[in-house]
C-alpha positions in Angstrom: 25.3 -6.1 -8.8 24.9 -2.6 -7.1 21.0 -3.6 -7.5 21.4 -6.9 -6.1 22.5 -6.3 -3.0 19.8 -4.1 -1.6 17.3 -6.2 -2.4 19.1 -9.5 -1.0 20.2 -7.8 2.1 16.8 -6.7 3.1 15.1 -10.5 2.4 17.9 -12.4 4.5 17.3 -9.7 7.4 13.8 -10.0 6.8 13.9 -13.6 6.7 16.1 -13.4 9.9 13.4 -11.2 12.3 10.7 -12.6 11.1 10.7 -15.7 13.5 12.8 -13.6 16.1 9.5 -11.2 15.9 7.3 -14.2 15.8 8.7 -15.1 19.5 8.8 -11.9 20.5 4.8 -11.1 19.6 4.1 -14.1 21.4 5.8 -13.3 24.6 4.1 -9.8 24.8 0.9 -11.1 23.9 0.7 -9.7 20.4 -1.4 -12.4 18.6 -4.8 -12.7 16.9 -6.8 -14.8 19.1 -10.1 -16.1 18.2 -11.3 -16.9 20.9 -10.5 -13.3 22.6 -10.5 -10.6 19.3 -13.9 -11.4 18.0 -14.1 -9.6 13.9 -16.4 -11.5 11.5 -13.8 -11.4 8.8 -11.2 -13.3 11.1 -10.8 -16.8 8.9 -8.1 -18.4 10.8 -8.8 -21.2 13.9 -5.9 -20.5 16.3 -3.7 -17.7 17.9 -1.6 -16.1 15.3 1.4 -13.7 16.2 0.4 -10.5 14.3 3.1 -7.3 14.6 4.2 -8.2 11.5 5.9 -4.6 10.5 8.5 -5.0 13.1 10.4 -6.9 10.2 9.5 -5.7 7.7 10.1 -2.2 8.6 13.6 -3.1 10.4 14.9 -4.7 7.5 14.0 -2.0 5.0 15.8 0.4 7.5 18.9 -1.3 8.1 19.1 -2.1 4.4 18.8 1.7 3.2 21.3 2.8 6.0 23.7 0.1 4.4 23.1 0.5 1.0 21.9 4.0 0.4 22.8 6.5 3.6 20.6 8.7 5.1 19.1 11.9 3.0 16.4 14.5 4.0 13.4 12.8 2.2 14.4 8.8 3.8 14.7 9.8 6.8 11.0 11.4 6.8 9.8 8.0 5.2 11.6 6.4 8.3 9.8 8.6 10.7 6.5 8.2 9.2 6.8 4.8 8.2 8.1 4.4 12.0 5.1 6.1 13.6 3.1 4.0 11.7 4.5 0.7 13.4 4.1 1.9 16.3 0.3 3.3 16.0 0.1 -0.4 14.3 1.6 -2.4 16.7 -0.8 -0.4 19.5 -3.8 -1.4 17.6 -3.3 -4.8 17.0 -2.8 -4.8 21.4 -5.0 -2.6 22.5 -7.6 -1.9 19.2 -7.7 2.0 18.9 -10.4 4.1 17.4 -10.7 4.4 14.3 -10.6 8.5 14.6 -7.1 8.2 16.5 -5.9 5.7 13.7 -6.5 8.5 10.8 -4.8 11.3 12.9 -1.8 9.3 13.0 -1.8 8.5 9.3 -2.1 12.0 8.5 0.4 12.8 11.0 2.7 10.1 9.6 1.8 11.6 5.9 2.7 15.3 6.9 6.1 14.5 8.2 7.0 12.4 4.9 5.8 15.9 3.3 7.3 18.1 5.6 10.7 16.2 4.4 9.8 17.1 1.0 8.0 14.3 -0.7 5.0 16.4 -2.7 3.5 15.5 -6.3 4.0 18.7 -7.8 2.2 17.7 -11.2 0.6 14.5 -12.3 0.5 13.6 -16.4 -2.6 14.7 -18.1 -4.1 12.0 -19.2 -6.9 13.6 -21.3 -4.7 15.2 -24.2 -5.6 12.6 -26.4 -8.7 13.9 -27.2 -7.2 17.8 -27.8 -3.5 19.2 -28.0 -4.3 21.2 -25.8 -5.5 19.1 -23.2 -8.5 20.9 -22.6 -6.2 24.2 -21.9 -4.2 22.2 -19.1 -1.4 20.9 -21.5 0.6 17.5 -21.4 1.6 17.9 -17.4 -0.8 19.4 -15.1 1.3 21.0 -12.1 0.3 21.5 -8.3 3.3 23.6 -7.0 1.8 27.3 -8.5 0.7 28.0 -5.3 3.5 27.9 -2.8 2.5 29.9 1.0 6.0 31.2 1.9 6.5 32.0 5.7 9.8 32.0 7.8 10.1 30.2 11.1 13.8 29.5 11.9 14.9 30.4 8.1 12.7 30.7 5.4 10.3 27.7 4.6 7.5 27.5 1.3 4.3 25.2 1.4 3.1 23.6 -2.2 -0.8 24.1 -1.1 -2.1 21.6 -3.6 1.1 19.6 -4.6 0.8 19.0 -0.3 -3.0 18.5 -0.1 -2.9 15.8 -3.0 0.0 14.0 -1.5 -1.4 14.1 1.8 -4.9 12.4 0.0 -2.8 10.0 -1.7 -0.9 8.4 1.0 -3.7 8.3 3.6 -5.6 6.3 1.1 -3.2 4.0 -0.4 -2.5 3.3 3.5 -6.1 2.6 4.1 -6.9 0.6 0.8 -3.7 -1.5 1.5 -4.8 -2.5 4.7 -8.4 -3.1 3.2 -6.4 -5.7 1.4 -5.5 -7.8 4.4 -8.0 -10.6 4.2 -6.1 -13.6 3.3 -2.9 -15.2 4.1 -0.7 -13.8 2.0 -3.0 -11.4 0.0 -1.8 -8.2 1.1 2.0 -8.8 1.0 2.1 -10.2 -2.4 -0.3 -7.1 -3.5 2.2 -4.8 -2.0 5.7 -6.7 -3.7 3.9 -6.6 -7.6 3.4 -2.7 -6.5 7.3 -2.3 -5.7 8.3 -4.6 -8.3 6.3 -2.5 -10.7 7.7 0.8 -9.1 11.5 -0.5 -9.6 10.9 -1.2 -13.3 9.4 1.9 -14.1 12.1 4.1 -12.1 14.5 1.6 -14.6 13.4 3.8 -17.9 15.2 6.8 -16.3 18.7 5.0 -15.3 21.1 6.2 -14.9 20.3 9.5 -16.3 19.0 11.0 -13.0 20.4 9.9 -9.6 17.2 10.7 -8.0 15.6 7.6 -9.6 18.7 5.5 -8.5 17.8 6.4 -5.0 14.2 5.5 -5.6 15.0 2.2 -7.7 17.0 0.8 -5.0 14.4 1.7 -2.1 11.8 0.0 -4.0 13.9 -3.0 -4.5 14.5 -2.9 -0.6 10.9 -3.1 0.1 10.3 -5.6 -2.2 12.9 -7.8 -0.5 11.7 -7.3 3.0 8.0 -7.8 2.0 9.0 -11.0 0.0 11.1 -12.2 3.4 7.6 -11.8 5.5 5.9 -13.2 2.7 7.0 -16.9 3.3 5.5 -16.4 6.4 2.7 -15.2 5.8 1.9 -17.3 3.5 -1.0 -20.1 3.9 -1.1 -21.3 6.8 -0.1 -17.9 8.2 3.1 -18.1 11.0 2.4 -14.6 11.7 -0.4 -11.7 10.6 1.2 -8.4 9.1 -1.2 -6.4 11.4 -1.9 -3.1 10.9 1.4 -2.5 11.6 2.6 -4.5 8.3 -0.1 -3.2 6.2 0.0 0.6 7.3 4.0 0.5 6.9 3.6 -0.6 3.3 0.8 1.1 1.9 2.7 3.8 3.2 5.5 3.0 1.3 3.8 2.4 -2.0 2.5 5.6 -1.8 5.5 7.4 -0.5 7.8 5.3 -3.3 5.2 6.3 -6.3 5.2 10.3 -5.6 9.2 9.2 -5.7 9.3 7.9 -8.7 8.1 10.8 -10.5 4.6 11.4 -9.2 4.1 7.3 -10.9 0.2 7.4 -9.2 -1.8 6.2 -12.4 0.7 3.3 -12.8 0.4 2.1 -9.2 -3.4 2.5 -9.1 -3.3 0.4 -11.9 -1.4 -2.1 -10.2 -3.4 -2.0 -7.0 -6.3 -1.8 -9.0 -8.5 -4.6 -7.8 -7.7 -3.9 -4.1 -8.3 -0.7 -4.4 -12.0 -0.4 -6.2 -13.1 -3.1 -3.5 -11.9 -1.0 -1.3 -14.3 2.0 -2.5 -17.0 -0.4 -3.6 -16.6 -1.3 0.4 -17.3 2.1 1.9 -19.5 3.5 -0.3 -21.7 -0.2 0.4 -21.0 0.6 4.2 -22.1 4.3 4.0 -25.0 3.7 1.8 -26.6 0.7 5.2 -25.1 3.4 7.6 -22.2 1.9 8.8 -19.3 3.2 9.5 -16.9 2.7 6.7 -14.2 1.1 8.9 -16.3 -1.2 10.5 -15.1 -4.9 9.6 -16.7 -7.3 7.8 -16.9 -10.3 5.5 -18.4 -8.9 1.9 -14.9 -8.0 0.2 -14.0 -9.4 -2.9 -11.6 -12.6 -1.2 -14.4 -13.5 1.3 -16.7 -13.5 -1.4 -14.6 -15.5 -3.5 -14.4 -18.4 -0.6 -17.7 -18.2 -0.1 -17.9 -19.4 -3.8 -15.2 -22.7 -2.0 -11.6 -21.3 -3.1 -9.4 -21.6 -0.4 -7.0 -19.0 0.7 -3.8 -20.2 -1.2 -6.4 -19.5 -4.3 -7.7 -16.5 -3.6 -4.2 -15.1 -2.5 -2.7 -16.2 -5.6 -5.8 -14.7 -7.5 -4.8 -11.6 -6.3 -0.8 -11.5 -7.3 -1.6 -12.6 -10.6 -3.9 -9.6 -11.2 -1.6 -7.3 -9.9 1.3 -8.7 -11.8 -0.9 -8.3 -14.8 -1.9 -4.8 -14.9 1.4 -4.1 -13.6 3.1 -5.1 -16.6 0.5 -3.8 -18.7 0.8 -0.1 -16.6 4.5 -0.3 -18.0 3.3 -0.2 -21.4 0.7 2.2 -21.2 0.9 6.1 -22.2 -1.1 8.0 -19.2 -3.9 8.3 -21.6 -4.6 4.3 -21.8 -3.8 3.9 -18.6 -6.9 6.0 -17.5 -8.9 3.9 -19.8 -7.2 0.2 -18.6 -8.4 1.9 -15.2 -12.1 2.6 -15.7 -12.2 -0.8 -17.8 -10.7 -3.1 -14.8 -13.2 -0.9 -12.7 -16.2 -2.0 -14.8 -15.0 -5.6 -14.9 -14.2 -5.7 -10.5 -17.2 -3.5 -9.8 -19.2 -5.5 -11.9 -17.7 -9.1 -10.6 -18.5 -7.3 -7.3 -22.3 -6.9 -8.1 -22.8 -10.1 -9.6 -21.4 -12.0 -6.6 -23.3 -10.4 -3.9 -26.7 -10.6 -6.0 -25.9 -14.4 -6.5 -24.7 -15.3 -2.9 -27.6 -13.4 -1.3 -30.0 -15.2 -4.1 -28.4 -19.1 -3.0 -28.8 -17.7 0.9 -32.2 -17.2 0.4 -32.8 -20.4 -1.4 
């Protein structure tokens, strides 16, 4: 029961701003308009309210201050995740630079650290093939070299337990939003991720409190992404925006240091979304474009060029996601690295193959 509630306090609220944010992006002119905001990966016909992580991030704050109370480490998720809507929300009215959008997701990133949310070691997963681990052991830690310095009391930085972190986050945040291309796609990614997350933190209860903390946020998330998710869904009442999609990448990455530094698991989860999103830039570096420069060659637009339609191509996506997700949770860290560079063979290749083909049937 104690579990329960979080999760269906945050999807009534969530299903409760939702349409009061709907009305209230329409009357400040926060939409996606075809006809004004041209992007050659925009599918949809007609205006569509976007600020969609006004909700979402609303109802995963009023749930935690309910359910959970306030602690050093959630209040710096609020205050990143909160400059994050905002940065978001600015975008989607005024489109920003790209350079301004990255300084405010490391910004948002440093104060989640600051608060002291740091992977100070990350499972080894080579020690299968010595037991030694090539010399690094079973846990290879990041928090050996701490800079001490005092500035109002006495304060330590984890050099590389803070530099990996900060990595981790920005990325997640960006490959997230990579993710955004159908109705739907994104938010259903992001609710396997935290479904995923609260199972795994499920192995350690109630042994530590910690995890309790962390089981129960995850399970808040999940309810306010699945509240936005109905929606979102196709056809789309209202677009996540980068406000939506910054907010919860943010919080998978945040919620997966959390859980005990859980990265291999959710990269497995987010697995598809995020090699398209690398087989994107490195394809956009290597014709000199700027890697955040939009366009319509990821994996879903692909896949409706081949005639799904979006309901398809979103579903597509949860299933995968479920999938490894399940199999993540069964995995030792050593399998996991190989389930990883075996879905990365099969998506890269998929990748390859669809773009030769397509460009081969344009030609003809």
């Amino acid at each position: 029961m104690n579990l329960i509630i979080p999760f269906g306090v945050s999807l009534i609220l969530s299903l409760i701003l939702t349409p009061l944010t709907i009305l209230f992006a329409k009357k400040y002119g926060l939409v996606d308009d075809p006809r004004v905001h041209k992007h050659p990966a925009i599918l949809h016909k007609r205006a569509v309210p976007r600020a969609g992580g006004i909700p979402i991030f609303l109802a995963f704050v009023a749930t935690i201050v309910l359910t959970l109370g306030l602690s050093k480490q959630i209040i710096g998720v609020f205050l990143g995740g909160l400059l994050l809507v905002v940065v978001g929300i600015m975008d989607d009215k005024y489109d920003l630079k790209n350079s301004y959008k990255l300084f405010f997701q490391i910004l948002a990133a440093l104060l989640v650290i600051a608060s002291g949310v740091g992977i100070t070691f990350i499972t080894n997963p080579f020690t299968l093939f010595d037991s030694s681990g090539f010399g690094l052991g079973p846990v290879i830690h990041l928090d050996f070299w701490r800079l001490s310095f005092n500035f109002f009391g006495e304060h330590s930085i984890l050099v590389l337990a803070d530099i990996f972190a900060l990595f981790w986050i920005v990325w997640v945040i960006n490959m997230v939003n990579f993710s955004t291309g159908v109705d739907g796609q994104m938010p259903g990614i992001v609710f396997a991720s935290l479904m995923v997350i609260f199972i795994a933190t499920l192995r350690f209860f109630p042994k530590d409190p910690n995890e309790l903390i962390v089981t129960k946020m995850a399970l808040v998330g999940a309810g306010a992404t699945l509240g936005f998710l109905f929606f979102n869904f196709y056809p789309a009442k209202i677009f996540p925006g980068d406000s939506g999609s910054y907010f919860l990448g943010f919080l998978v990455a945040v919620l997966a240091i959390l859980a005990g530094a859980r990265v291999g698991t959710a990269i497995l989860v987010m697995a598809v979304p995020l090699i398209d999103g690398v087989f994107t830039i490195i394809r956009r570096i290597i014709n000199r474009q700027s890697p955040f420069v939009g366009d319509r060659k990821h994996l879903q637009h692909r896949l409706m060029e081949l005639g799904w339609g979006q309901r398809r191509v979103a579903l597509f996506y949860w299933l995968l996601c479920a999938i490894l997700g399940l199999i993540a949770l069964t995995l030792s860290p050593t399998e996991k690295l190989f389930a990883g560079i075996v879905s990365a063979i099969i998506v890269l290749g998929g990748l390859l193959w669809l773009n030769m083909s397509l460009q081969q049937k344009a030609q003809d």
